[in-house]
Structure formats: C-alpha cells, structure tokens
N, C-alpha and C positions, 0 to 999 in steps of 0.2 A: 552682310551682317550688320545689325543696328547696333550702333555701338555708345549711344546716350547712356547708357546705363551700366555697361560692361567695360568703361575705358576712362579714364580721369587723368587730366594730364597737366605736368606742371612745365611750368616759363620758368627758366632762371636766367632772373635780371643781371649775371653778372656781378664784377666787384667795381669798385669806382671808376671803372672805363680810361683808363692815364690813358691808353695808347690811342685813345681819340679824342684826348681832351687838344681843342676848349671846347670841343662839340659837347663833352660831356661835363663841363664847369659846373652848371646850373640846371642840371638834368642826368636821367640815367638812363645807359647804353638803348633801353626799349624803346626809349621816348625820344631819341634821335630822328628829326627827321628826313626822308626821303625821298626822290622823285617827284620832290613839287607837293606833295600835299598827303603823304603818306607818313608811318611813323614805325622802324623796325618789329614793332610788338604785333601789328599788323597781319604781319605777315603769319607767325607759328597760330596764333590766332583765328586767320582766315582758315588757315588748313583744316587747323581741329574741326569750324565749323564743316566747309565741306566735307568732311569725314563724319560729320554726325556726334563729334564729339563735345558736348556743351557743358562739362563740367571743366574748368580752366582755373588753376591756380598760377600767379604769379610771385614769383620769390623775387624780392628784393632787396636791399635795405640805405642803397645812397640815391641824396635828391628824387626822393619818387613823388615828390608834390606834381609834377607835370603828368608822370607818366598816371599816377591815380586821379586827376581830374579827365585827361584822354578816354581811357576806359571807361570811366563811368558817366560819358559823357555820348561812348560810341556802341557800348554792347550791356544795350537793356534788352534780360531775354523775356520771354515771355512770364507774364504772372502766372501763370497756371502750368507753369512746366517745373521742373528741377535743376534747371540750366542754371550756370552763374559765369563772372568772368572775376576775380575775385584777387585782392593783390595781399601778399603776405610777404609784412617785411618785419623786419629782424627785430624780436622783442627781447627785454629781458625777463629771462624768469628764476624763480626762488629755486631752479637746478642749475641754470644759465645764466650768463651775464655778459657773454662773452661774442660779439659779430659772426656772421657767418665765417665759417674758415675757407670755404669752397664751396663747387656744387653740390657734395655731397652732402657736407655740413649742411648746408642752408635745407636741404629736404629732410636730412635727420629733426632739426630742429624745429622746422615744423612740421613732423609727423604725429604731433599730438593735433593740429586741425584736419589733417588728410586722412587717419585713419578713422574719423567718423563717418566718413562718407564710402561707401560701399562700391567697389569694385574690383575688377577680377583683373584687371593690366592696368597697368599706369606708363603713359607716355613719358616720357623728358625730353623736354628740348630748349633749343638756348634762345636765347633774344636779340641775338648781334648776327643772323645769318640770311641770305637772301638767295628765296628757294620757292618751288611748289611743288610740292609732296602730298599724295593722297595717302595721309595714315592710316587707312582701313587696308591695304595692303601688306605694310611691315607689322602691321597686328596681326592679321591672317594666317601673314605668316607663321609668326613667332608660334601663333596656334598650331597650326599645322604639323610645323616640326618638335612639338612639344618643347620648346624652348623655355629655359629658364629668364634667361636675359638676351634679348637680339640688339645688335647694333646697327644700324645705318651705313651704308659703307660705299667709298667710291673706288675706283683706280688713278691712283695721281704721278705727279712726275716727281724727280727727285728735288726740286727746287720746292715743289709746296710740301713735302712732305717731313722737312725738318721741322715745320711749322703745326703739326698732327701728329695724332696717334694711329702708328701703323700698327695694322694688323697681320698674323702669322700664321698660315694654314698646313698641315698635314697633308698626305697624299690625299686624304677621305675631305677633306675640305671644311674637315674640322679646326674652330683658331685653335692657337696653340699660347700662342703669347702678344702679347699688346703692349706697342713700346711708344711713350707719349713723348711725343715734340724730340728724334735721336736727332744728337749733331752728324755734324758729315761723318765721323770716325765710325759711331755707329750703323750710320746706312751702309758704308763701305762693307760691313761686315753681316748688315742681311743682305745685301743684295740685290734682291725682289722678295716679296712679300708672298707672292702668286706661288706656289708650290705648279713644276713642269707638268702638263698633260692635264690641269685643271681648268675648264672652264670659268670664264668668269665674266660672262655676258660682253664680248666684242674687247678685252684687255688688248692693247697697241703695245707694241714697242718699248714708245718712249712715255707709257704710266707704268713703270714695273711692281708698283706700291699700290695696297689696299688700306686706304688713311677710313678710320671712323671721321664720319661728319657730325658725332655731340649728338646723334639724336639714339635714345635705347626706349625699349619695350621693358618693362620688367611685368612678370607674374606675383601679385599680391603679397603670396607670402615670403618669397625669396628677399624682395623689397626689405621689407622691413628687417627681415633676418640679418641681411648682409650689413644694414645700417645699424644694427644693435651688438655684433659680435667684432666685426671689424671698425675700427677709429679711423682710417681712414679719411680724409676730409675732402678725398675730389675722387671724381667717378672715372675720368680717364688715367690722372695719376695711381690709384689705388682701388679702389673697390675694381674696377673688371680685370686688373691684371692678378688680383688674390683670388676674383671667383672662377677662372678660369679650368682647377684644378676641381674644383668644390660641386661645378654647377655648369650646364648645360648650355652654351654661349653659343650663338649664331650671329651669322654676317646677314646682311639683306641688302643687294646691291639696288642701288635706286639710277638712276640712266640719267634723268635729266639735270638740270645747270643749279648749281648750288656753290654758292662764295659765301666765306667767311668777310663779314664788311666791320669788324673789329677795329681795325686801325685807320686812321686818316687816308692813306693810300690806297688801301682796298674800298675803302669808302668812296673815295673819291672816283677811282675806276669802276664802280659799281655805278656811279649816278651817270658816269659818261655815256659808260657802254648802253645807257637805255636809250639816248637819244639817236640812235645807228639804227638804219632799217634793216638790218637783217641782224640785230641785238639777240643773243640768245635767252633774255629772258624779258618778259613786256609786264606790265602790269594788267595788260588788258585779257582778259580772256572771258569768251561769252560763257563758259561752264563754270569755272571757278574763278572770279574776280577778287583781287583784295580788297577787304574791306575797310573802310575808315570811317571818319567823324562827319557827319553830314552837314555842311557849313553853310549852303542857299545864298550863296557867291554867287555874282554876275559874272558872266563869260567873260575871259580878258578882252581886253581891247587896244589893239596893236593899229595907230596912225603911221602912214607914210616906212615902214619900218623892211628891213632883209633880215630875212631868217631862213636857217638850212642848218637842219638835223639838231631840232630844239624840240624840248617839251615845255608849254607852256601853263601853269595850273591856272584855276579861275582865278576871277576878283583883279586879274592884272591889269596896270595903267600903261603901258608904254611908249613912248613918244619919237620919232625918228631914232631909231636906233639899229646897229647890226649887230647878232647875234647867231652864233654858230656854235655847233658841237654844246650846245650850253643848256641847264635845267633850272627852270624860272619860277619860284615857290610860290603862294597864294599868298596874295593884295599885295604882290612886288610895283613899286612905282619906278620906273626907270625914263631922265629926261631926257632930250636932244642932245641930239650929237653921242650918243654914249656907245661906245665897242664892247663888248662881251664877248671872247670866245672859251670854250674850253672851261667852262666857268660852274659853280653849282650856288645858285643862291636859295638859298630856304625859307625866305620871304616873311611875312610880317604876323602879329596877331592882333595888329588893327590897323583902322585910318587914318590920316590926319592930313586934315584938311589946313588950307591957306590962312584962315582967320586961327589956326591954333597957334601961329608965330610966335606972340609975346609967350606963352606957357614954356615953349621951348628954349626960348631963353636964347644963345649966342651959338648952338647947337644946329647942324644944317636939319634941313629938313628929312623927316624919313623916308629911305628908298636909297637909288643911286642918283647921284646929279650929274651934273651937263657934261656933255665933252669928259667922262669918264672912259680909260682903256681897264679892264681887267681881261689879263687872259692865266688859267691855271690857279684860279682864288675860289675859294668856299667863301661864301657868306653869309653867317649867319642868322636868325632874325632881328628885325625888329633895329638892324644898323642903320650906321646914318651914315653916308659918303658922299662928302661935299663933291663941289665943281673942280674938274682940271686936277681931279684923282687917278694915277698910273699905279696899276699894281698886277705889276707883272714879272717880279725877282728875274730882272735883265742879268743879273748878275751869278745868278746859280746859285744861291745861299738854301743850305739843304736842312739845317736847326738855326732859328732866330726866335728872339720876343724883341719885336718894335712899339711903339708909340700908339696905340692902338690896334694892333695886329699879330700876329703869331705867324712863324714859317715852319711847317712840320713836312721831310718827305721833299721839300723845294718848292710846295705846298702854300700859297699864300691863305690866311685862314683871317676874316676878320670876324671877330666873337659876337653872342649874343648881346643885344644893347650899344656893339661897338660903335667909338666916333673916329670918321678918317677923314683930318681938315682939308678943308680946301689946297689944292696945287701939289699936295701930296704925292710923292714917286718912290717906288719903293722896286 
C-alpha cells in the first residue's frame, strides 16, 4: 500500500533529555549522536522513508538549534512532490503559553499545524530509540483489524520492564489494561502480561511481559478526539490506558532488536554492541540503510595503528594507536602512543590544522593527544585532550562532576567543547 499520502507521522523530540545529559547540554535527545556519523533522529526518519512515508513532523522544544540545522541540511525532498521533514517546537500562543507537558501534550498543541494536512493514520514515534521497523506493516495492520489505536509491542524480561509500559491481554488477545513503568510490587502482582494458551509469536520463558515500545498508529479522527476530550498530557501515562475502555486498542508485535538509548548507559551499550560482529543491529543494510547528512569526508586514515572490533567513520586522522571494542566519530584526530578501548567518541565538526595554535590559545590541540589511555569514556565533539591523559575511573566512581568531565553510570563522559589538561587521570 502507498502510503505518502494516507499516513503522516510525528517524532517526539522528547523533554530536556537529563538522563543523558551532558550528551544533551547543548543539544536535544534527536540530535544526539551516534555510531560515528549518525544522529538518533535518523533513524524514526529513515523508516518513515522506507515505508513511503514523506510527510514527518518533528515536536520539539529544548536546544533544537542543532537538531533543525541537521534536517535541513539532510532531508531536502523533492520540489515537486508533497514531502516535507519539518520540526515543530513549542510556541506560544494567545490559548497557550505554557511548554509541552508530554508526548501528548506536545501533539495536542500542535494539532492546529497537523490537522491541515490530510490524512487517514498518523504514526508516533519517539526520537531516543534504536531500531528498524518497516511501518507499512503496523499500518496494515492496524487497517486490517479495524483498529482504533495499535501499539508497537515486544516481550520483555522483568528487569526492563519496570522501565515500560506493560501491556495486559484477555483470553481473545484483546489489551485490557496498560500499566506504565510498574515498580517490582506491581509486576509481582501481574505476573506475565501474556494471558495462558495465547500466542504471541515465539514468547520464551524468561520475557513473560508485553512492554509497548512508544511507537502507536492512530486513526484520524480518534486522534484528535482523545486529545480534545481527555487532558491528559502523555500517551503511555494516560491517553491509552482511558482509551482502552472507549476505543478499539491492538498490539502489533514486531520481532526484531529495538533499545530504548535514553540514558547514558543504554546509550553507551548501544554504541558498543555495534562494533561486535555478530551485533544484532548494524547500520548497514543494502534494502533499507540509515540515512544521514552527506558530508564528502575523506576516508579515515589509520598509520602503523591495531584495531579489533572498531568502527571507524570518515574524515579520520589516526596515528599509531590501539583501539578496541571502540566507535570513532567523523574528523577524530587521534596521536601516538594513544589506547582507546571500550570507548565511544563522537568526533568533531571541523579541522584544525597546526598553524591554528596562536587562535587556540594555551588550549591542547583538538582531538586526542599522545600517550593517552581511555577505556569506558564517551567523548564528546569537538573536545580537546591533551597528552598523558588517563581516563579510566580505576576507582569505580559510579556519579561524579570532575574538572572537565562528568561520570554517569561509572561512565566517564567528557562534554561537548571539553578541555582535559595535560597528565590528567581520573
């Protein structure tokens, strides 16, 4: 089914991202980026396209200077079509005055831009998750079974699922009720999620839970109904667990790898897990690849250097260096002697060259310097870490703010811009 013109779907940027800040200091949750040369927004984005989906709004409303120069920098669609990629953040107006309260909120309040534009479904989905979903499916569906509103749904274990909204089936495999982010007391008392003698496409064991994964189909007029009669302000806290009773709710199990990369630690083990060769999710795929910013970067260039189970983006300079388990972001300058393992750096958004010394002032130069060890560090772009730099929390410190650094998780994180002087160990 073509779905350009029957399907319009919104991005929610999320609120001020804390639980991934400093990643999100100077930026917001979409405009994070990842595996070397990509940027989360990327991703809900790419799908739509593969799906045929080319009307995209994006809600947001903190630091979205990055993320609105990204897009319209990477998805210019055709003049001649109806396509747009389009970012809506938070305005005031002579009814409002007032920030998004949530996901819902943020689509109520700009439902005066979305219902100009003509469609029969409206996708939602979030901007902080790493996944590949062909949405012409869970559309299909939701058609199919005449569904009001379908959710996205996976089977999870009881460890991730205090962290979700589980959902609850009847014998007919109808939900029944939707319980967001239960502490333990509450799991203890559903249980499993899976009603006995239900299939539910290969359920094991140890996932006895059906958590929504944030992503819903709604049908046009339900959309808007549910956002004008109920207040509401978030779609997993409130709107699906009042429409449950009202309105027509389906599950759509989707099979493959899907992480919430929200917080620094799921972030962090999202960027590892892609340098492992049998990673269950790659960037690369010949049918549906993600798409990004076309930058006309020189292929990196690795002197005398060991590496195993690294991705390297373009534009790289690196210079005898070992490097493992680690993801190397575009125009990363890395000198001699320097160890990286375990490590995610996000690399730069420009050059600087030898003769730029005086501009820089007393400041090392940008990239990594010599005889540096990082192993278990994010870093940022666009940082400066002088020579005979160790950052590797030998110590197990699991929340800190250092001297140029942040520890989140046990986590060494050095920030956008960061400076780490010379001899430094941490």
């Amino acid at each position: 089914m073509a779905l350009h013109n029957e399907v319009l779907a919104l991005v929610l940027g999320g609120g001020q991202g804390s639980r991934l800040f400093p990643l999100t200091q100077l930026r917001s949750k979409p405009a994070v980026p990842i595996a070397g040369k990509y940027r989360l927004i990327d991703i809900p984005i790419s799908n739509c396209l593969h799906a045929d989906i080319r009307r995209i709004f994006v809600l947001t409303q903190f630091n979205s200077a990055s993320l609105n120069r990204h897009i319209g920098q990477t998805y210019r669609m055709d003049l001649f079509s109806q396509g747009f990629v389009e970012i809506l953040a938070a305005e005031q107006t002579p009814d409002n005055s007032s920030w998004f309260q949530g996901t819902a909120d943020a689509v109520r309040q700009a439902s005066r831009h979305i219902m100009r534009h003509e469609a029969d479904y409206y996708v939602i989905l979030a901007g902080d998750h790493l996944y590949r979903m062909d949405y012409s499916e869970i559309v299909e569906a939701h058609i199919d079974r005449q569904a009001d509103i379908t959710i996205a749904a996976q089977p999870v274990t009881a460890a991730d699922a205090s962290s979700m909204g589980i959902l609850r089936f009847d014998r007919n495999g109808q939900i029944v009720a939707f319980d967001e982010k239960p502490d333990a007391d509450r799991l203890s008392d559903i249980s499993r999620s899976i009603p006995a003698g239900a299939s539910f496409g290969g359920h094991v064991a140890d996932k006895p839970f059906v958590a929504s994964l944030g992503i819903y189909v709604f049908s046009r007029e339900v959309l808007f109904e549910v956002l004008e009669h109920d207040d509401a302000t978030d779609f997993g806290r409130g709107i699906i667990p009042h429409a449950l009773n009202q309105y027509e709710v389906q599950a759509h199990l989707f099979r493959g790898y899907w992480a919430d990369v929200g917080t620094i630690q799921s972030f962090y083990d999202a960027n590892v897990m892609l340098t492992q060769p049998d990673a269950p999710f790659s960037f690369y795929d010949p049918r549906r690849p993600i798409y990004t910013r076309p930058r006309f970067l020189p292929g990196a260039r690795l002197a005398d250097c060991t590496v195993r189970d690294a991705i390297i983006a373009e534009g790289c300079d690196i210079d005898r260096c070992s490097l493992e388990e680690s993801v190397i972001g575009i125009r990363s300058n890395i000198r001699a002697g320097t160890r990286i393992t375990r490590s995610v750096l996000l690399g730069a958004d420009f050059y600087e060259s030898d003769d730029e010394a005086p501009a820089r002032g007393s400041k090392p130069r940008l990239g990594i310097g010599r005889e540096v060890v990082l192993d278990r560090v994010i870093v940022d772009k666009n940082a400066r870490i002088a020579d005979r730099v160790t950052l590797t929390n030998a110590a197990g410190v699991q929340e800190a703010n250092g001297n140029g650094y942040y520890i989140r998780s046990g986590i060494v994180i050095v920030p956008k811009d960061g400076v780490i002087e010379e001899g430094t160990t941490v």
